[in-house]
ZAFI-481257 format. One line per field, with one value per residue (C-alpha): residue number from 1; residue in one letter; x, y, z. Coordinates in Angstrom, 1 decimal, always signed. Example, Ala and Ser with C-alpha at 12.3 -4.5 7.8 and 13.67 -1.06 7.14 Angstrom:
BEGIN
k: c(1  2)
r: c(a  s)
px: c(+12.3  +13.7)
py: c(-4.5  -1.1)
pz: c(+7.8  +7.1)
This chain:
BEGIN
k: c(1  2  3  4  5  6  7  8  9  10  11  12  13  14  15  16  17  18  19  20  21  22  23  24  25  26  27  28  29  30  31  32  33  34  35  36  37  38  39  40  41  42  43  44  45  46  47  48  49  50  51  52  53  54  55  56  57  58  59  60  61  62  63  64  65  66  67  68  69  70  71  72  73  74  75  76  77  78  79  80  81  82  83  84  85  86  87  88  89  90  91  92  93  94  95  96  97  98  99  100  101  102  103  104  105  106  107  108  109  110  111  112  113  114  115  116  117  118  119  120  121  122  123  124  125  126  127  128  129  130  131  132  133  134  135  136  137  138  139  140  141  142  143  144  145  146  147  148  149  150  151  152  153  154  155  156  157  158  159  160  161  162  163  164  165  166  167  168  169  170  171  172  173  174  175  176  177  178  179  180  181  182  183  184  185  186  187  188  189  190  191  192  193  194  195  196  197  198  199  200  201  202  203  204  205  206  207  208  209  210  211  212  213  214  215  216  217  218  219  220  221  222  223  224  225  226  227  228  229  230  231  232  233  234  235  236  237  238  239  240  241  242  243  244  245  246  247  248  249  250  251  252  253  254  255  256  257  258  259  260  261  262  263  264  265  266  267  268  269  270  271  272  273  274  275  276  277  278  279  280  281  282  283  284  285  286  287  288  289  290  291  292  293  294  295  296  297  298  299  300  301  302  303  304  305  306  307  308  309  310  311  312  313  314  315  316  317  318  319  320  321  322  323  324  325  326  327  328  329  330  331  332)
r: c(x  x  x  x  x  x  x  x  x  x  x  x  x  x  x  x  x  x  x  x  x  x  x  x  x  x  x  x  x  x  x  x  x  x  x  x  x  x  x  x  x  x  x  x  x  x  x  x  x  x  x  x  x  x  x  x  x  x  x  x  x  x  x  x  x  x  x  x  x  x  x  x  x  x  x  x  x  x  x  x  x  x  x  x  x  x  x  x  x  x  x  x  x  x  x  x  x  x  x  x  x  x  x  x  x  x  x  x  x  x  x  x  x  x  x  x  x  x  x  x  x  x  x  x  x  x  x  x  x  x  x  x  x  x  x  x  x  x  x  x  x  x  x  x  x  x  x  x  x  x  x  x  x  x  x  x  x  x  x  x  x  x  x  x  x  x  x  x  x  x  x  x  x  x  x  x  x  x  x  x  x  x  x  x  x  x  x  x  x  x  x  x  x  x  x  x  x  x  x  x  x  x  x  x  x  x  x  x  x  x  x  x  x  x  x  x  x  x  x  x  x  x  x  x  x  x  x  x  x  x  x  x  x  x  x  x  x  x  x  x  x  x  x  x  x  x  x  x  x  x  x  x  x  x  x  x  x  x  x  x  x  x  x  x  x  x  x  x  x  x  x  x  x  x  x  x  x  x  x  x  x  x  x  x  x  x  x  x  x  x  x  x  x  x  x  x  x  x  x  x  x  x  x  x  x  x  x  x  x  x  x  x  x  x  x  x  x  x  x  x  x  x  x  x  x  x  x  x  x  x  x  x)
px: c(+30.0  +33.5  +36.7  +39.1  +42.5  +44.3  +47.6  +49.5  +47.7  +46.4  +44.0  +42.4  +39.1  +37.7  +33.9  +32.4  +30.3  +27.1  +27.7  +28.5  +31.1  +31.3  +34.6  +34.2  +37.0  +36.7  +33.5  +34.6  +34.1  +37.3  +36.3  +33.1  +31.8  +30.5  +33.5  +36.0  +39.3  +41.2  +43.4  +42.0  +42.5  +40.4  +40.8  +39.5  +37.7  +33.7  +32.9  +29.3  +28.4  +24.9  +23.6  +22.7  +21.7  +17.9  +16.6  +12.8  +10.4  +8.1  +5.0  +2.4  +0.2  -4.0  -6.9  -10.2  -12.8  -15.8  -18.4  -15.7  -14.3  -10.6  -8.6  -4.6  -2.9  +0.5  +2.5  +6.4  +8.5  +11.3  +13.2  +16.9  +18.5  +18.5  +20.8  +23.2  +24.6  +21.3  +20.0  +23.8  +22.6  +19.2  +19.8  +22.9  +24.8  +28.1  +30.4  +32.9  +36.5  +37.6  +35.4  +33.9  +30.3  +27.2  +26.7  +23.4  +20.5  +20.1  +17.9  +15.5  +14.8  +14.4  +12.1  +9.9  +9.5  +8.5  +6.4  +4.3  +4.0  +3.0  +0.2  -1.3  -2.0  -3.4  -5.5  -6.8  -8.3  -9.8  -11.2  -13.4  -13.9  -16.5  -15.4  -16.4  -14.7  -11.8  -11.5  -12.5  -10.9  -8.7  -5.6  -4.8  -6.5  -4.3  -1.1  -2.2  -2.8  +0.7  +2.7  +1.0  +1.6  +5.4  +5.7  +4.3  +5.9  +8.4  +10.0  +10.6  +12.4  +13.8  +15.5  +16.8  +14.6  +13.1  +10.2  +10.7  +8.0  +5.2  +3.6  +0.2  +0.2  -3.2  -6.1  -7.6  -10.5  -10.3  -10.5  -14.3  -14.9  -13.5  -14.9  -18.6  -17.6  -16.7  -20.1  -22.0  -19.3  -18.9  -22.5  -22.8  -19.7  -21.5  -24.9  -23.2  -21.2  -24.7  -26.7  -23.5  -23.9  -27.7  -27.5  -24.5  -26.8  -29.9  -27.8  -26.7  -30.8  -31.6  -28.9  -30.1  -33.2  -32.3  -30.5  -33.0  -35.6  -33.4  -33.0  -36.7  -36.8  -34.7  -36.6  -39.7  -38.4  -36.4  -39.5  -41.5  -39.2  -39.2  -43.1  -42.2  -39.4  -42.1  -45.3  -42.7  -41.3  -45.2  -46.4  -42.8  -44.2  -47.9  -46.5  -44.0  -46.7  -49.2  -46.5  -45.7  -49.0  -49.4  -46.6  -47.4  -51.3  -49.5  -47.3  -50.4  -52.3  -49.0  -48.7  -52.7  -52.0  -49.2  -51.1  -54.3  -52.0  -50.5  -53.4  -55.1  -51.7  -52.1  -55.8  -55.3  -52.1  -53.6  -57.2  -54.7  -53.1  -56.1  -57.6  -54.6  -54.9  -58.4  -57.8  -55.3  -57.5  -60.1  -57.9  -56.2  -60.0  -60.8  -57.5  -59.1  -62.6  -62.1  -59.4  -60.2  -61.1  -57.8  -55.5  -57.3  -56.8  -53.3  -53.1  -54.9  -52.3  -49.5  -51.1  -51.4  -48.1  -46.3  -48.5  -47.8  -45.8  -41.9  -43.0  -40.6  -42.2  -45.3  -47.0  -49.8  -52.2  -54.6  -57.6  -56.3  -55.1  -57.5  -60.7  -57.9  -57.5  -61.3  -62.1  -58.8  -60.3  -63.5  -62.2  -60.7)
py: c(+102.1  +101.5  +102.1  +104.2  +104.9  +107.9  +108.1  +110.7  +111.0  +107.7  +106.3  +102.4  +101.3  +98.0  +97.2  +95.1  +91.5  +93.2  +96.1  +96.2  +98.8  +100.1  +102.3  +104.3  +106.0  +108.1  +106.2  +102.1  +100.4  +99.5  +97.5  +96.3  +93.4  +92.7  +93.2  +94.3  +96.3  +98.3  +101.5  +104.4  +108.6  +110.4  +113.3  +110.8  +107.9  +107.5  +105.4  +104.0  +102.0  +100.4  +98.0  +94.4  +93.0  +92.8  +95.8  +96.8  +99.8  +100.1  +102.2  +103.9  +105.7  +106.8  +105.8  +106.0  +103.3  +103.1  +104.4  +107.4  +106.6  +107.1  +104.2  +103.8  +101.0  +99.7  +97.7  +96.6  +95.8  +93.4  +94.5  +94.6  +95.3  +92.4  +94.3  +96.7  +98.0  +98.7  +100.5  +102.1  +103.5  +104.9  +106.3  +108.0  +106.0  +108.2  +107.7  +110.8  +109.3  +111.6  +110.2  +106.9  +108.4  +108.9  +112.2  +112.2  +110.0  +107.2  +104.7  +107.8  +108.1  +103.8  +104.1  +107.3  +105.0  +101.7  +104.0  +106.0  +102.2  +100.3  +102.9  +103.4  +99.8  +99.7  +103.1  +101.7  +98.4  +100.2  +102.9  +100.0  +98.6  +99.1  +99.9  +96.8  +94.5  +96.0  +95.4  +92.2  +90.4  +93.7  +92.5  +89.5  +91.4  +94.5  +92.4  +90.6  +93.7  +95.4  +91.8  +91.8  +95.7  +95.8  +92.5  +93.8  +97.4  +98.4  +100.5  +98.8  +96.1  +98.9  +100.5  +96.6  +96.8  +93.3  +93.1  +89.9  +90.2  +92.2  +92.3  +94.2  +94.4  +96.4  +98.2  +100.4  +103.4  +106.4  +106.1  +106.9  +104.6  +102.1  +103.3  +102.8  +99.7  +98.3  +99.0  +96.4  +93.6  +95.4  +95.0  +91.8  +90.5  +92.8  +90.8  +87.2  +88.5  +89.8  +86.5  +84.8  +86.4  +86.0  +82.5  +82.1  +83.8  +81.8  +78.7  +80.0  +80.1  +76.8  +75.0  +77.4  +76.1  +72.7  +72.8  +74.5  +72.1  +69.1  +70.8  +71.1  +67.8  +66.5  +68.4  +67.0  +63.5  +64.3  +65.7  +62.5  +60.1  +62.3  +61.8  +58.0  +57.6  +59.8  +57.6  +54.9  +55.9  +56.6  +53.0  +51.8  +54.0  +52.7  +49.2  +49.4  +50.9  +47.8  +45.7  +47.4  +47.7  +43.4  +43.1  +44.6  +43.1  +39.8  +40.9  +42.3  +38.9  +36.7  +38.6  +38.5  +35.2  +34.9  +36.7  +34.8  +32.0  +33.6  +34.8  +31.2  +29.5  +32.0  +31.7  +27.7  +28.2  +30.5  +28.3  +25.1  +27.3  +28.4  +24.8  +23.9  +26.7  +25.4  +22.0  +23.4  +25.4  +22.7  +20.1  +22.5  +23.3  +20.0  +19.2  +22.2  +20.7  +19.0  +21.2  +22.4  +26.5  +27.1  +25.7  +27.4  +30.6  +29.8  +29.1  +32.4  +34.1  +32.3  +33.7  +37.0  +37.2  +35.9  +38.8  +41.6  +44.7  +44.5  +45.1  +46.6  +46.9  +45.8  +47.2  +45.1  +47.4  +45.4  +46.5  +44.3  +41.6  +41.0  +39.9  +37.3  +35.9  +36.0  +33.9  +31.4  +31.3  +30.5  +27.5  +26.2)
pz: c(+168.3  +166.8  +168.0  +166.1  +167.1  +166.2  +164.5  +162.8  +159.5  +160.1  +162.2  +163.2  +162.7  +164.9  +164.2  +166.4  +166.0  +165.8  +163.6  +159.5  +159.1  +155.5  +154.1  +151.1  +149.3  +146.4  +145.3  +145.9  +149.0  +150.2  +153.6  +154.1  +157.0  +160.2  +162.8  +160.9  +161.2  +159.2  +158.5  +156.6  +156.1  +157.9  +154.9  +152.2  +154.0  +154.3  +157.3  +157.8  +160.5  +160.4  +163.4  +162.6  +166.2  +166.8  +168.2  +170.4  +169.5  +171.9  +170.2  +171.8  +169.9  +170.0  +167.2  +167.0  +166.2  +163.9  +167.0  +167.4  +170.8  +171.1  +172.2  +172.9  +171.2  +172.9  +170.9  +170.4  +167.4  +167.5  +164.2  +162.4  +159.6  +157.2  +154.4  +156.1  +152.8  +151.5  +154.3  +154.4  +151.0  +152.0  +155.3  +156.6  +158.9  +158.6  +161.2  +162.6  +161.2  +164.5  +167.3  +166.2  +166.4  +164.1  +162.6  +162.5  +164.5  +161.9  +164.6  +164.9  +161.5  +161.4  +164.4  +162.5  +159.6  +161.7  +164.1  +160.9  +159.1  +162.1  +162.7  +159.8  +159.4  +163.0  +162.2  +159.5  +161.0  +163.9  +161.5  +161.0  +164.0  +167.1  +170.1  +171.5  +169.2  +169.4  +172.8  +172.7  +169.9  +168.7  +170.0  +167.6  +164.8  +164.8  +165.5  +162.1  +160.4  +161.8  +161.1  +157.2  +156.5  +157.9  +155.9  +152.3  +152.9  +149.7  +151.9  +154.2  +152.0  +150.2  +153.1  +153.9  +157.1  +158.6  +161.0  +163.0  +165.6  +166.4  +169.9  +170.6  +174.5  +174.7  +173.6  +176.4  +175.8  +177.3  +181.4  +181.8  +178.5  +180.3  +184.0  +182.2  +180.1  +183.3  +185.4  +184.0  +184.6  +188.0  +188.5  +187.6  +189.6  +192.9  +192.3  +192.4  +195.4  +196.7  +195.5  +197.1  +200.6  +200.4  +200.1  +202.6  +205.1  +203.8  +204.3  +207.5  +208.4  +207.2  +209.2  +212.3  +211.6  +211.3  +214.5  +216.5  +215.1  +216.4  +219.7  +219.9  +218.8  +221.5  +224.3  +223.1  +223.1  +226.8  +227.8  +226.7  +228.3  +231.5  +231.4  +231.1  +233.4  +236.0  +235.0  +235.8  +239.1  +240.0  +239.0  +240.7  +243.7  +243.5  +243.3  +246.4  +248.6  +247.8  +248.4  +251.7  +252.2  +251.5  +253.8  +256.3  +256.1  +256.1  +258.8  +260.9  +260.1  +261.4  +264.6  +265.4  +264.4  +267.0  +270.0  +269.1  +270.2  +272.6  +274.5  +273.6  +275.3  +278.0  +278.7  +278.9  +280.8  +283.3  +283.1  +284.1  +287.0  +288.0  +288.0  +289.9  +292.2  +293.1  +293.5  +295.8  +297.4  +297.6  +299.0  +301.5  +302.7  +302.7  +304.7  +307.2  +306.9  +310.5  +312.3  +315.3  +315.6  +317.3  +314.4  +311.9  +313.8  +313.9  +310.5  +310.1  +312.3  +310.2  +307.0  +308.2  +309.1  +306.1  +304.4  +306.6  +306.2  +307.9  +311.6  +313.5  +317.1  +318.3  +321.0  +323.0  +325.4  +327.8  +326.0  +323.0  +325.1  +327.6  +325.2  +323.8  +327.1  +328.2  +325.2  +325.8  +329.4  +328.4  +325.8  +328.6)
């Protein structure tokens, strides 16, 4: 707002850079810009100060479509006033020469007017609209509709009002509307989640069954080469004993063999010995052939002795001795 300084019967007007400050006196317009200062009566001086900075109306308002479902339209002007002294004419922005402020509520009256425009243009569109399409595509559509109506309203250019910008930020039915609009999406979103999960855990099958086919397939294979490595170890087995058993035939045939030759050696040696032994014996006979009776007794004797027992008495009774000396008696 602007700042006026009091004086005695005086006072001081300073505008600021986004306000057009407008004094009337007796009819003329004696100041009249954006920022200005100035000195002026309070008794005889009409101030008016009208806002030129761009300025947000947020609007928030209900319709109802062609299918008759209410829906709630939020939406934001971006306007300003493009001709200060003309809207200075058509609504009162009078300023208190005393305190600097507005009599009266000037932006309410601007933001009535945008409010009541801007929805009858939106009311009108979704008049004719389903529910459906307005929630689809209604967004662009009403912003067009607001953006053309604010643009071709007379009043609005009469007033010296511009629109700059018109947002729609949404269209949204009434909460269970929009709760049973929703449950079909919803459904559809669960039943790919579902059809999702189902063939995750199908997935999760297959791969268990691929696994515990390839573990079956790897016992069946360890279990084959087990067979083979056992039909092996047998055949390795089987061949060791017949070639123990080979060995040892050959080992029993070398060592009949050897005692074959051994007892042949022996039988020959002991045949020679005994051959010996009785050509010996034949030539010691022979040698006794003609000794006399008494040296063959004492060659008896001699024998006897060397194959005796260890004798260590002897005792000799008559009855042994005296045959022994009859018959050396009767020799003599």
């Amino acid at each position: 707002m602007a700042d006026i300084a009091r004086y005695p019967l005086i006072r001081h007007l300073r505008g600021s850079a986004t306000a057009y400050v407008q004094h009337v006196r007796k009819g003329d317009v004696r100041h009249a810009g954006t920022g200005a200062g100035f000195w002026f009566r309070p008794l005889s001086a009409v101030l008016s100060e009208v806002p030129v900075d761009d300025r947000e109306l947020p609007l928030l308002f209900h319709a109802r479509t062609a299918d008759f479902q209410d829906v709630t339209v939020q939406a934001t002007l971006t306007f300003r006033m493009a001709d200060p002294a003309l809207a200075a004419a058509r609504i009162d922005f009078s300023l208190d020469p005393d305190r600097g402020t507005w009599r009266g509520t000037p932006l309410v009256q601007v933001a009535g007017l945008l409010t009541e425009t801007a929805q009858q243009h939106a009311l009108d569109l979704l008049a004719g609209t389903r529910l459906a399409e307005a929630l689809v595509g209604g967004v662009p559509a009403v912003r067009s509709a607001v953006e053309a109506g604010l643009a071709g309203d007379l009043r609005l250019a009469e007033t010296g009002i511009a629109v700059i910008g018109v947002r729609v930020v949404a269209i949204r039915p009434e909460s269970d509307v929009e709760r049973a609009l929703q449950t079909p999406t919803r459904e559809q979103v669960q039943q790919e989640a579902d059809r999702a999960t189902y063939e995750r855990r199908a997935l999760a099958v297959e791969r268990e069954r691929a696994i515990s086919e390839n573990e079956l397939a790897n016992q069946v294979e360890l279990a084959r080469r087990t067979e083979e490595l056992i039909g092996q170890r047998g055949v390795n087995g089987r061949r060791e004993a017949e070639e123990a058993a080979a060995a040892a035939e050959i080992a029993a045939e070398s060592q009949a063999r050897r005692d074959r030759q051994a007892a042949q050696v022996q039988a020959e040696t002991e045949r020679l010995i005994g051959a010996a032994a009785a050509d010996a014996r034949a030539a010691e006979l022979a040698a006794y052939a003609d000794a006399r009776p008494e040296v063959l007794v004492s060659r008896a004797l001699e024998e006897l002795a060397r194959n005796l027992p260890h004798i260590d008495s002897v005792v000799l009774t008559p009855d042994l001795l005296a045959p022994v000396l009859a018959k050396l008696g009767r020799a003599r």
